[in-house]
Structures are given as structure tokens and as C-alpha cells.
C-alpha positions in Angstrom: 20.3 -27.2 -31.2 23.3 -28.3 -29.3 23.4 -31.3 -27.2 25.3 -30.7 -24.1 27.0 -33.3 -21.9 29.2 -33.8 -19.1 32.9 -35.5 -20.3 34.3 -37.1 -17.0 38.4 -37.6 -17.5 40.6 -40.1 -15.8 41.5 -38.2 -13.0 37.6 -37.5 -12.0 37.1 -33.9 -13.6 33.8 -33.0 -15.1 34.3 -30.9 -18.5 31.0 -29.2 -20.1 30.9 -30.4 -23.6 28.5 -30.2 -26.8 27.8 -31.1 -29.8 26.2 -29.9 -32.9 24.7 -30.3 -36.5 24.0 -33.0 -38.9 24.8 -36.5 -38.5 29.4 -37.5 -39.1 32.0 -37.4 -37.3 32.4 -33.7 -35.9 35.0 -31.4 -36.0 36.9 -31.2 -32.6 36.9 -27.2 -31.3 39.7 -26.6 -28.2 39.3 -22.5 -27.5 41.3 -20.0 -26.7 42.7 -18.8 -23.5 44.0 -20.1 -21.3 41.8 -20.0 -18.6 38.8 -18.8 -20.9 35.8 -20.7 -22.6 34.5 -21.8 -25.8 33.5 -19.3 -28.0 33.2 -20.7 -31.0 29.1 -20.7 -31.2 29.4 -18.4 -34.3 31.5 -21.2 -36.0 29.5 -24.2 -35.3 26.8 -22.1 -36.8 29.2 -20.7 -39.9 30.7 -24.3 -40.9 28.2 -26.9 -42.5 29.5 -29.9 -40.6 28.9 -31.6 -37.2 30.8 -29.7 -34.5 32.0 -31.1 -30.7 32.8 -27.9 -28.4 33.7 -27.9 -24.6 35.4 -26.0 -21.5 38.6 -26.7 -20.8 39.7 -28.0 -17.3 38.1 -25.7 -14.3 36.8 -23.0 -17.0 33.6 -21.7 -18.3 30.8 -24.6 -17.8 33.0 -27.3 -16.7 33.5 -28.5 -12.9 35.4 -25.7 -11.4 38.9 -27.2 -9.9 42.0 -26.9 -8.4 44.0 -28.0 -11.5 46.1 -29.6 -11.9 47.6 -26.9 -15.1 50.0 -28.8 -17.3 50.0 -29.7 -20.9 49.8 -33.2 -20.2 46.3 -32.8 -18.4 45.2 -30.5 -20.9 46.2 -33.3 -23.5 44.4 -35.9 -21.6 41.3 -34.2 -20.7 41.2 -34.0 -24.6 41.4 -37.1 -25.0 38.5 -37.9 -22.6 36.6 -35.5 -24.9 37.7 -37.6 -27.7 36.6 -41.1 -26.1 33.5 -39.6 -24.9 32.2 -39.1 -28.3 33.5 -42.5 -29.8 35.7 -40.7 -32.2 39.0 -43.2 -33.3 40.4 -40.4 -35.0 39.3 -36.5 -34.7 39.9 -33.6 -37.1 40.8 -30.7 -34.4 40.5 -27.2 -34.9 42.2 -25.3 -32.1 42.3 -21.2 -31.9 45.0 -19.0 -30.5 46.1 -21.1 -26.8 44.0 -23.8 -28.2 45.5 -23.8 -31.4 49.0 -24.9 -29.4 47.0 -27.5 -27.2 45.9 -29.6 -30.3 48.9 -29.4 -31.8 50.9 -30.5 -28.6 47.6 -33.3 -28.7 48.7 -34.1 -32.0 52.7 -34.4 -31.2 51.6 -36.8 -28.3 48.8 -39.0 -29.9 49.1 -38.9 -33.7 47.5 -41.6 -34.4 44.5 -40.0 -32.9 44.3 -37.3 -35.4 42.8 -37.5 -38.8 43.8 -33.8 -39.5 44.8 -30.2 -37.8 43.6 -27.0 -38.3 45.8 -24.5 -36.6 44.0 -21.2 -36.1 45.8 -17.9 -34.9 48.4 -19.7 -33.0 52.1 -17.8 -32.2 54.5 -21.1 -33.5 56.8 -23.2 -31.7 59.5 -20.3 -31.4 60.4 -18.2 -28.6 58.1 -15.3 -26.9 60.8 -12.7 -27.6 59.8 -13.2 -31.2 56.4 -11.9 -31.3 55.5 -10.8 -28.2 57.0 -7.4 -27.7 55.8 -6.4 -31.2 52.4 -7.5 -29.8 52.5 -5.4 -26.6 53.3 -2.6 -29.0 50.3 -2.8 -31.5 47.8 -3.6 -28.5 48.8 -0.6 -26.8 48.6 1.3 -29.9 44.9 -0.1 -30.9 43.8 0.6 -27.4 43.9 4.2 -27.6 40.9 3.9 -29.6 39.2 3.3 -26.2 40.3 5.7 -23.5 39.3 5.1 -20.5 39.1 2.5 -17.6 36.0 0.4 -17.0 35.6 -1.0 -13.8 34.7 -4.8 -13.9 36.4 -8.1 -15.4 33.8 -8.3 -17.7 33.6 -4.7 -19.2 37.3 -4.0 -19.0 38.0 -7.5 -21.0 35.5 -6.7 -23.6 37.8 -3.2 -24.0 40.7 -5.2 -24.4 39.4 -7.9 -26.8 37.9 -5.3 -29.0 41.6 -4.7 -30.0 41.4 -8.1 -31.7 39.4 -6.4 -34.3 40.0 -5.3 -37.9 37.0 -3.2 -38.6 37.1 -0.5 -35.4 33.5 0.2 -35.9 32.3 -3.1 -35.0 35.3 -3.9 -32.8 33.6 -3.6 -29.3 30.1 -5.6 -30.5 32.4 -8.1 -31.3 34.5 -8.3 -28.3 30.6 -8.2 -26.3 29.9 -11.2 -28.2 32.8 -13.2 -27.2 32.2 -12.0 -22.9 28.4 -13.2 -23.6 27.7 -15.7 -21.2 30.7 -14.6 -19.1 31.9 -17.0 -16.9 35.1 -15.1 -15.7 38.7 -15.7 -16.6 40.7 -19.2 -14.9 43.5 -16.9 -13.5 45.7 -19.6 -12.2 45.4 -21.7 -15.6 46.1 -18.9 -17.4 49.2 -18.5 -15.4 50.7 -22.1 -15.5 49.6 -23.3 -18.6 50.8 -20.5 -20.2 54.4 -20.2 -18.5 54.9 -24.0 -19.5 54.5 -23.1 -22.8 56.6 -20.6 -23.2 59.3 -22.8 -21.3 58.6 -25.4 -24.5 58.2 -22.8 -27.4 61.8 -22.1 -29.3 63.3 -25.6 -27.3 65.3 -28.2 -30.0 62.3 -30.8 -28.4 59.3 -28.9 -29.4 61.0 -28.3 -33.3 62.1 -31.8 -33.3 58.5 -33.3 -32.5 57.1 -31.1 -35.4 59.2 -32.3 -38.0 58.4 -35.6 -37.5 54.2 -35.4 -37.3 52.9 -37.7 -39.9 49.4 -35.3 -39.3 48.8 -33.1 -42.4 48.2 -29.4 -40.9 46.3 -27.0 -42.3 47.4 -23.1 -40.5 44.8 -20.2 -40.7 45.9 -16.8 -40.0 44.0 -13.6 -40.1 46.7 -10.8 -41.7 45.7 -8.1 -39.3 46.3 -10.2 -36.3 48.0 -7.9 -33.4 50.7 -11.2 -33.4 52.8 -10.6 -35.9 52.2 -13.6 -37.8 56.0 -14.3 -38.8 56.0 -16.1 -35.4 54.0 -19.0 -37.3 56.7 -19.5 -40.1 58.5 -21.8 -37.6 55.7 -24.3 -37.4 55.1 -23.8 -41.0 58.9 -25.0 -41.5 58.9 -27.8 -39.1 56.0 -29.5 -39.9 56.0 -31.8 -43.3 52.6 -31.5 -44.0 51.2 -28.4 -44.3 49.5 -25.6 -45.9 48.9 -22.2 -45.1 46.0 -19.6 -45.3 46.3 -16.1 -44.7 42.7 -13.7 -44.6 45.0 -10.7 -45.5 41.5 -8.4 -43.7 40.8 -10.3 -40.6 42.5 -9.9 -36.9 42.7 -12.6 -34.3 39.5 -14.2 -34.6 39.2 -14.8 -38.4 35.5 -16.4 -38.7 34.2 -13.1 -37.4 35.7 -10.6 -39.7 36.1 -12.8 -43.0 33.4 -16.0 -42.3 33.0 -16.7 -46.0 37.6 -17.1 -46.3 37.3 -18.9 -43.0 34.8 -21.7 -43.8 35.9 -22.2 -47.0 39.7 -22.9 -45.9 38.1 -25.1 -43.0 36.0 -27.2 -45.0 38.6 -27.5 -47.3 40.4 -28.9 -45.2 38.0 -30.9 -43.5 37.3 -32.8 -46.6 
């Protein structure tokens, strides 16, 4: 049973947060997105170990708001998060857009970070390195699911199931990931995402990464739709690292592979 709280950050924003299991310092989860929620009640359940989840700004459960969108909010409401809970140090897991928000936490507070698990992420290079190959293999998974469903909720669950190794269970999946649905952050999604692809493939961004003191821990699934060589530039850059590829899971490894993905986690955790 979760225990769910309201993280107020410096500017006045409310975030939902919660956390779960035994007793210890949890494990930090920042979702995907942006301009989504958390989803990650299947790995708070998978992973043996106390767990802190939450909404980022103006999505899912938390205070809806006007923004603002920038990194540097993202960062701090974080670190509310992070205060909140008492936690000198956190281990952070981030996943896909959240997997780039704790790193960029990470580059701008290290000594606030114990350790980083780096989920499904795209790297620090440019779009034009994975993205068009992305577009391609969406388009092509897609066609297992003709047709256009009419609302946000159905036609996201369609396009999430593409995230999906195993095609047969791809759309219960995708069902569980819209279930609550709280509707998609448009604008969030928009900014926060532009202004990282203004920082991904800049000398700044590579620079920061080779100097992070943070031992790293990357977890790719090896049927992600992102072609995953977009994550060898972080893997270059940063100095302390190790890498773990589920060669049979897609985007959201703990789902197709949850016996790889806690194993690597906990690892790592330890």
C-alpha cells in the first residue's frame, strides 16, 4: 500500500507523490513523457525495495499549471521531491524522458545522487541520429493495428502498443499503461521536449557527462523502436558506467523481461 503525499516546490506547485515498500531509503522513479504520468506501479511491485513515485509538474495527479516547462524546473521540482522525503542522497531511476531528466538532475546536483539508473533513454546526441529510424519502425509496427480510434485515450493505447515485443500482448500492455488516464500535458510535452533536443549533440551536454563523478548504470530493452546506438554516446561520455541490454524486451523493459529488469536494478541498487 502506497502512501501518497502532496510535494510543494519552491515556486508554490503541488506534485502528487508516493511512496512504497519496506522500510530504507527508496529508489527515486521520474516517468516518461513528457507531459505523461507515472507508470511505474508494476515496478514498485516487481523490485523488492522501498520505491518514491510522483507526477511531474502540471501532469497526471499533481496541481494542474501553467508551467513554467524548462529543465531547470523540472530539476528543481525534483529536488523538492528529494527534500520532501528527507533523502541526502537518492538513487534515481528515470525511464525514456525521464531517463534524461535524472541524468540532467544528476549533471546539476551530483552530490545529491548516490547512483543512476538510466532506462530507455535516446543519449546525449542529436535527434537526427535516432529519430528518423524511429518514425520508420513505428510506422512499420503500426500496421499491425489498422484503423483510427476516436479518443486520446484509445488512439494512445494504439500507439503505445507499438512499444511492444510480444504483438499478442502488445495492446493489454499499452491498456495498462492509459489505466487511470489522466490525459497527455500537451504544452510540456512541447517545450520540454524542444529544449532538449536544443541540448542533445551540443559540446556542453558531452562535456558535463564526462565529468559526472555518479556511477551509471544504462538499461536498454534490444527491441526498443529507438535504435539503441543513440545511447553509445552517453555510454562514451560518462566515466562510470555499465550497460545492460534485455536483447527480447522493447521500450518498457520491466513489462516484457521483469526477471532481467529487476535483477540489473537491484544490482545496481546495491
Amino acid at each position: 500500500m502506497a502512501d501518497v503525499v502532496t510535494v510543494t516546490s519552491d515556486d508554490g506547485a503541488r506534485l502528487w507523490a508516493a511512496r512504497s515498500g519496506p522500510p530504507g531509503a527508496p529508489l527515486v522513479l521520474c516517468h516518461g513523457g513528457p507531459g505523461l504520468w507515472d507508470m511505474f506501479t508494476d515496478v514498485a511491485a516487481l523490485l523488492p525495495i522501498p520505491v518514491v513515485r510522483w507526477d511531474q509538474r502540471g501532469c497526471g495527479r499533481s496541481e494542474r499549471c501553467a508551467g513554467p516547462w524548462t529543465i531547470e524546473r523540472s530539476v528543481a521540482d525534483l529536488d523538492a521531491v528529494r527534500q520532501h522525503f528527507g533523502l541526502e542522497r537518492m538513487t534515481l531511476l528515470g525511464h525514456s524522458w525521464g531517463a534524461y531528466l535524472a541524468l540532467r538532475y544528476a549533471l546539476a546536483r551530483p552530490d545529491r545522487v548516490s547512483t543512476l539508473v538510466y532506462v530507455s533513454g535516446t543519449g546525449i546526441g542529436p535527434d537526427a541520429d535516432w529519430y528518423p529510424a524511429f518514425v520508420e519502425n513505428l510506422r512499420a509496427r503500426l500496421g499491425d493495428h489498422p484503423g483510427s480510434p476516436g479518443g486520446e485515450r484509445e488512439r494512445a493505447v494504439v500507439r503505445w502498443s507499438a512499444e511492444f515485443e510480444d504483438r499478442e500482448r502488445a495492446l493489454d500492455h499499452a491498456g495498462r499503461m492509459a489505466d487511470p488516464w489522466f490525459g497527455i500535458n500537451c504544452p510540456c510535452h512541447h517545450a520540454l521536449d524542444a529544449e532538449r533536443g536544443r541540448a542533445c549533440g551540443g559540446p556542453e551536454l558531452h562535456a558535463a557527462c564526462r565529468g559526472l563523478p555518479v556511477p551509471v548504470l544504462i538499461v536498454d530493452g534490444g527491441r526498443d523502436l529507438r535504435p539503441r546506438t543513440a545511447v553509445d554516446s552517453l555510454e562514451r561520455a560518462l566515466p562510470h558506467v555499465r550497460r545492460v541490454v534485455l536483447p527480447e524486451a522493447g521500450h518498457l523493459p520491466w513489462a516484457e523481461d521483469p526477471d532481467g529488469f529487476r535483477e540489473a536494478v537491484a544490482a545496481a541498487v546495491r
